[in-house]
C-alpha positions in Angstrom: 53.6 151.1 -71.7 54.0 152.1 -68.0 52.7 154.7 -66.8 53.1 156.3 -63.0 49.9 158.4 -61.5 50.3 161.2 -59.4 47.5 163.0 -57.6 46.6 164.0 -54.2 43.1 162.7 -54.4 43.2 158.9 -53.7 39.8 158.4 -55.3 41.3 159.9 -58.2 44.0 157.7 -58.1 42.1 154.7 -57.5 40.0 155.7 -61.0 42.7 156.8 -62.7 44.3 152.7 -61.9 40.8 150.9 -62.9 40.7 152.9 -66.1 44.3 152.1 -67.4 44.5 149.0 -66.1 41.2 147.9 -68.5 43.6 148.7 -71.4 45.8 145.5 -71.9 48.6 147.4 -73.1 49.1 149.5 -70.4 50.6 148.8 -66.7 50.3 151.0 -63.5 53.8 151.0 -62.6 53.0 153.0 -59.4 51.1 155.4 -58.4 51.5 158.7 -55.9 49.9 161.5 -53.9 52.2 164.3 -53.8 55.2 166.5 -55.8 57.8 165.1 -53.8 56.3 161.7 -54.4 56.1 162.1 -58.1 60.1 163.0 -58.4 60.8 159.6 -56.2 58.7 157.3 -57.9 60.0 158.6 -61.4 63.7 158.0 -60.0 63.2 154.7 -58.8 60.4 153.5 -61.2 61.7 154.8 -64.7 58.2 155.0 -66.2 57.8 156.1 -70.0 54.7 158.4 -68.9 53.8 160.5 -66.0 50.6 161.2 -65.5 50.1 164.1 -63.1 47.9 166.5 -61.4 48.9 169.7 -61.0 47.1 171.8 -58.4 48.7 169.6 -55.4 48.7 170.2 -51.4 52.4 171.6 -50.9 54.3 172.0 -54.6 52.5 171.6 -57.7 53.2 169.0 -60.3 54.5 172.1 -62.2 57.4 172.0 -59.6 57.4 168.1 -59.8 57.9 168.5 -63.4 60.4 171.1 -63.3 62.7 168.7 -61.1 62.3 165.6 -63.2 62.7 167.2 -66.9 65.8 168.8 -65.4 67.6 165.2 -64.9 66.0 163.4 -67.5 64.8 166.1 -70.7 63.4 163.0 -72.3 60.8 162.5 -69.9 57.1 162.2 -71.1 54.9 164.3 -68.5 51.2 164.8 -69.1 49.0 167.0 -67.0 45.7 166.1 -65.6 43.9 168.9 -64.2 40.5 169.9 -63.4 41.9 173.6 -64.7 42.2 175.3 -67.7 44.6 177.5 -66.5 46.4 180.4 -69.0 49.6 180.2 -66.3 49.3 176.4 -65.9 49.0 175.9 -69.5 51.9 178.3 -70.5 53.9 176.5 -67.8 53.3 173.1 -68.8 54.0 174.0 -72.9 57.5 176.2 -71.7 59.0 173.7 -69.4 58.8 170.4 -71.9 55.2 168.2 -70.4 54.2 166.2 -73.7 50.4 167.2 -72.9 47.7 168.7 -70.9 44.5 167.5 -71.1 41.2 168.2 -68.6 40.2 165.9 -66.0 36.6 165.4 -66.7 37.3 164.1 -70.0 38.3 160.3 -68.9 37.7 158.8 -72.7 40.8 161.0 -73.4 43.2 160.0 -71.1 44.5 156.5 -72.9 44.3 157.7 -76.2 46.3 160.7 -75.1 49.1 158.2 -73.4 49.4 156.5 -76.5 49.4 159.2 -78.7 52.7 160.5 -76.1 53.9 157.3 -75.7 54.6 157.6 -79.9 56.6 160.7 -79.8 53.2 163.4 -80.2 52.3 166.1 -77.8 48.7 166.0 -76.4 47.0 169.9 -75.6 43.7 169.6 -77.4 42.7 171.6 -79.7 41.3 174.6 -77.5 44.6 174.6 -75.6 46.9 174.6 -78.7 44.9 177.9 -80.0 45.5 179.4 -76.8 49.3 178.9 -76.5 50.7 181.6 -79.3 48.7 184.2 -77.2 50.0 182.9 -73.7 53.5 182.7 -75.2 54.5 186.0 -76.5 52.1 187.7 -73.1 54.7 185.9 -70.7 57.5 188.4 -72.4 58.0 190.4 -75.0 58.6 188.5 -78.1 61.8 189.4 -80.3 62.6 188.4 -84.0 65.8 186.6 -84.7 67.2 187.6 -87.8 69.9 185.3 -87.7 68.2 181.8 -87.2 69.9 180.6 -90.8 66.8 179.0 -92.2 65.5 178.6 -95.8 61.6 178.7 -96.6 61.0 174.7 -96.3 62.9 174.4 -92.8 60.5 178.0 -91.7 57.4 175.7 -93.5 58.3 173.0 -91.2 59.0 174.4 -87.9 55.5 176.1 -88.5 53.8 172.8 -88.4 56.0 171.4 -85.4 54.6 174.8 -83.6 51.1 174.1 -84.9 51.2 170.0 -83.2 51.6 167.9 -86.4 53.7 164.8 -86.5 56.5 163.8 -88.9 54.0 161.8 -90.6 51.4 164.2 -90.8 54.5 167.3 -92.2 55.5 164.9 -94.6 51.7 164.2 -96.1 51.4 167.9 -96.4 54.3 169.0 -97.7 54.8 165.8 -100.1 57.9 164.5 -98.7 59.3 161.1 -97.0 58.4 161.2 -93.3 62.2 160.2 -92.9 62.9 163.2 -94.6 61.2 165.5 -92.3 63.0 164.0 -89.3 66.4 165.1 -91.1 64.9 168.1 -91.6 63.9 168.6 -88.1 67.5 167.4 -86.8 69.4 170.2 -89.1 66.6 172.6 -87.6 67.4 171.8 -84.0 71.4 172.0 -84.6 71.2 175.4 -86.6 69.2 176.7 -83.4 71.1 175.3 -81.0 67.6 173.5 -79.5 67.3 170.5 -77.7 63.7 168.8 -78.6 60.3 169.4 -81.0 58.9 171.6 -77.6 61.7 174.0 -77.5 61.4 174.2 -81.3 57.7 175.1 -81.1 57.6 177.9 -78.4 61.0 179.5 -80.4 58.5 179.3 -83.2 55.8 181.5 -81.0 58.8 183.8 -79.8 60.8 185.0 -82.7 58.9 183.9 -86.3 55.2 185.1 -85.8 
């Protein structure tokens, strides 16, 4: 797994490197100080995770993030912040970032780049309480009475919504996990959505 690291403290930075690097299975593919810097590096180094501040001198890494998932929407991105935001987390689920996790909390940070490097989203617990509520207060939340779906797929999308995994759908609903991805791929084409994150926060919009 490679992973590029972006902060604007180079102590941080420097940790941040030791701390990965201990973990055999992960490489330091480059590492960065700014927003700008971050959209570069991800250009020219094609990691498979970002790992980010976002409170930056100059743009944020909300703005880096912005700028990258717009060329590449399969981009993993996961926030490292000293803040537990509302705005920052809202931001970060809405725009596509795979996770957000605090910065104090080192012993997180590679089991959270493996747990995005397999396809999961990373927000912790208290942050994926929070998101519903920070959701439907950034506008005013509609239903969609047309979304063509039948009980199962409305069953499913609620887990995607609520963090679980194929695996994790299909153990509670007693189906094959490769059924639940079939599932999820009908879900996406009948709402005309591109990934599991877009799926989640039409979840929060228009079905709760």
């Amino acid at each position: 797994m490679r992973v590029l690291i972006i902060d604007d403290d180079r102590l941080v930075v420097e940790s941040l490197k030791t701390i990965l690097e201990a973990d055999g299975s992960i490489e330091v593919a480059g590492t960065g100080y700014c927003a700008d810097e971050a959209v570069e590096l991800y250009d020219a180094l094609k990691p498979d995770i970002l790992l980010m501040d976002i409170r930056m001198k100059g743009k944020t890494g909300i703005d880096a993030a912005k700028a990258i998932i717009e060329k590449d929407s399969s981009a993993r991105i996961l926030f490292l912040t000293t803040f537990s935001d509302d705005e920052y987390i809202a931001q970060a689920f809405m725009i596509g970032a795979k996770g957000y996790i605090i910065k104090q909390d080192f012993e997180s940070i590679n089991p959270a780049l493996k747990a995005v490097f397999s396809g999961q989203r990373v927000f912790g617990d208290e942050i994926m309480e929070r998101i519903p509520a920070l959701i439907s207060a950034g506008g005013k939340r509609t239903k969609k009475p047309d979304h063509n779906l039948t009980e199962k797929e409305l069953e499913i999308v609620g887990h995607v919504a609520n963090g679980l995994s194929n695996r994790e759908i299909a153990e509670k609903m007693f189906l094959g996990e490769g059924t639940v991805r079939n599932y999820i791929s009908t879900i996406l084409d009948k709402l005309d959505l591109r990934d599991r994150t877009q799926l989640a926060i039409y979840y929060y919009k228009h079905l709760v």
